[in-house]
Every structure is written in structure tokens, then in C-alpha cells.
C-alpha positions in Angstrom: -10.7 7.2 -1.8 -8.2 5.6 0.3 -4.4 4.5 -0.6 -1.9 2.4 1.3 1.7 2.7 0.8 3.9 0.1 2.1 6.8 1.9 3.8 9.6 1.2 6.3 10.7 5.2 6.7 7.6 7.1 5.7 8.8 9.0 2.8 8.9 6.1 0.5 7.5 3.0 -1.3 9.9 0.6 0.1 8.2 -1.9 2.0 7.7 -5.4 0.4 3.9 -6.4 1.2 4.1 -9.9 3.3 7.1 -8.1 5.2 5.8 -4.5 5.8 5.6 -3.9 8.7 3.4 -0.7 8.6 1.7 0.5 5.9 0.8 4.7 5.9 -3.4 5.4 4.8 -4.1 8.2 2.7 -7.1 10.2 1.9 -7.0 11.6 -1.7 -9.8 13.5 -3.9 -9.0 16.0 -7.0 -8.8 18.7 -4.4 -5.9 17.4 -2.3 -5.2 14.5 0.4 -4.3 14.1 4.0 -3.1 11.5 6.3 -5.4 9.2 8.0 -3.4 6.7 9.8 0.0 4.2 9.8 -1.2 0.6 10.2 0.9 -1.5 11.7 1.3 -5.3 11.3 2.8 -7.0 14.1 5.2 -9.7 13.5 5.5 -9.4 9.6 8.9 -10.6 9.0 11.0 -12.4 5.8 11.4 -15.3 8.4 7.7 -16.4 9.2 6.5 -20.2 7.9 4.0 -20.5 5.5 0.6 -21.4 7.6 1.8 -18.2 10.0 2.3 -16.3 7.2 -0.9 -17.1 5.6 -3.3 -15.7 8.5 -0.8 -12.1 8.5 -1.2 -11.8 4.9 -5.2 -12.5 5.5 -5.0 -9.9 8.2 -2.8 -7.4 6.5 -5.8 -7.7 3.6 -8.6 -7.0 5.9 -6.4 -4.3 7.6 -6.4 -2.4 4.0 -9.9 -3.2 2.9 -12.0 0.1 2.7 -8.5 1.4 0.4 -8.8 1.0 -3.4 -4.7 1.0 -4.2 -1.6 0.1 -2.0 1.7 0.9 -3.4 4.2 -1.9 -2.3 8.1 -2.3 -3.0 7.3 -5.9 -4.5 4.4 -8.4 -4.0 4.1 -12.2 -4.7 1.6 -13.2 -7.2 -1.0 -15.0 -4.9 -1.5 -11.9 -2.4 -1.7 -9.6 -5.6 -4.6 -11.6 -6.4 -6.1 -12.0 -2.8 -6.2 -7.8 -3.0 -7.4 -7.6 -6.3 -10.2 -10.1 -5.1 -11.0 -7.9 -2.9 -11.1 -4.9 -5.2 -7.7 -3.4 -4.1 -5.1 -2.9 -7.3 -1.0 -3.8 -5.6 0.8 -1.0 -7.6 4.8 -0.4 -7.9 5.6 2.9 -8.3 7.7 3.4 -10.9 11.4 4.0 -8.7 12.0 3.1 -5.5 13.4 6.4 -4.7 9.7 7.9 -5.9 8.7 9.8 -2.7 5.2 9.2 -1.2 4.4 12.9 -1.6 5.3 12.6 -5.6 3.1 9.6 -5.8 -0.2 11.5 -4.3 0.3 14.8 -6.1 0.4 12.9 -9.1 -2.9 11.0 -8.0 -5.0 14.4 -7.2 -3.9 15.6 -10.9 -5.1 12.3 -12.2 -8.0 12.7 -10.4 -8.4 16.2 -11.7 -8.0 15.2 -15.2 -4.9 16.2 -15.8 -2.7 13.0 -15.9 0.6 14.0 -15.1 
């Protein structure tokens, strides 16, 4: 399966959704994961009006659709439920200073049946 994580410096979950402006793709099974890709979003800014800002979160969606989780820094409550609509769960992780590495090896022993 596929996870997103919201990030400005690549090493961690710190990227707000409607402002992140690149989001990292992962691969992940119960025997590992790899990088895919870094998506990037042009022109996602704190400072865009609300019809603009519309049509990036509606691209940023499609952008992430074949992932089933993106970890964000923070989300607002109507693009949480535009991704879960589309079957991808918004996660927090649990500190901001949580590395993306952390985050995945805990996934694989999840995925393994070993919740860490």
C-alpha cells in the first residue's frame, strides 16, 4: 500500500495539508518499504483565497488517490472528509518531532502483526 507524508524537510511530519507543498509517497508491505516519489503541489500557500484554494485541495486529493493514509502536521475538517471520501484516512502522528522513518517501521510491524 501506499502512504503520503506531508513534509517541508523530508525527515518529518511537518507539513500542514492545504499548505504542503510536497508531500513524499511510500511503498510499504510487512516485509519493508521504499520510496516512490515526492509530489509536489505548486502554489500551495497559507495566503491563497478560498475558490483558488478549493481546486489545489481537489488537486492535491487526486494527486494522493491510489495512497490509503497521508500523515499531515494538521488538516481542516472539510479536506479530512474529502480524503476519507475518497478512502484515504488524514493521520497525525503522534509528535511533530516523530521521524518519517519511525512512522514506517512502525507500519511494517503493524503490518506484520506485531503492533509496536
Amino acid at each position: 500500500m501506499k502512504i503520503a507524508f506531508a513534509t517541508s524537510d523530508r525527515v518529518h511530519v511537518n507539513a500542514h495539508f492545504g499548505w504542503a507543498q510536497e508531500a513524499d509517497i511510500y511503498e510499504i508491505s510487512d516485509t519493508g518499504y521504499k520510496f516512490i516519489e515526492t509530489l509536489k503541489f505548486a502554489g500551495s500557500s497559507n495566503k491563497d483565497k478560498d475558490a483558488e484554494s478549493e481546486d489545489k485541495t481537489a488537486s492535491k486529493i487526486e494527486a494522493l488517490a491510489d495512497c490509503t493514509i497521508v500523515y499531515v502536521a494538521s488538516i481542516g475538517g472539510i479536506p479530512a472528509a474529502k480524503l476519507i471520501k475518497r478512502g484515504i484516512m488524514p493521520v497525525r502522528p503522534q509528535s511533530d518531532k516523530e521521524e518519517i522513518i519511525s512512522i514506517l517501521n512502525k507500519l511494517v510491524q503493524t503490518l506484520k502483526g506485531n503492533p509496536p
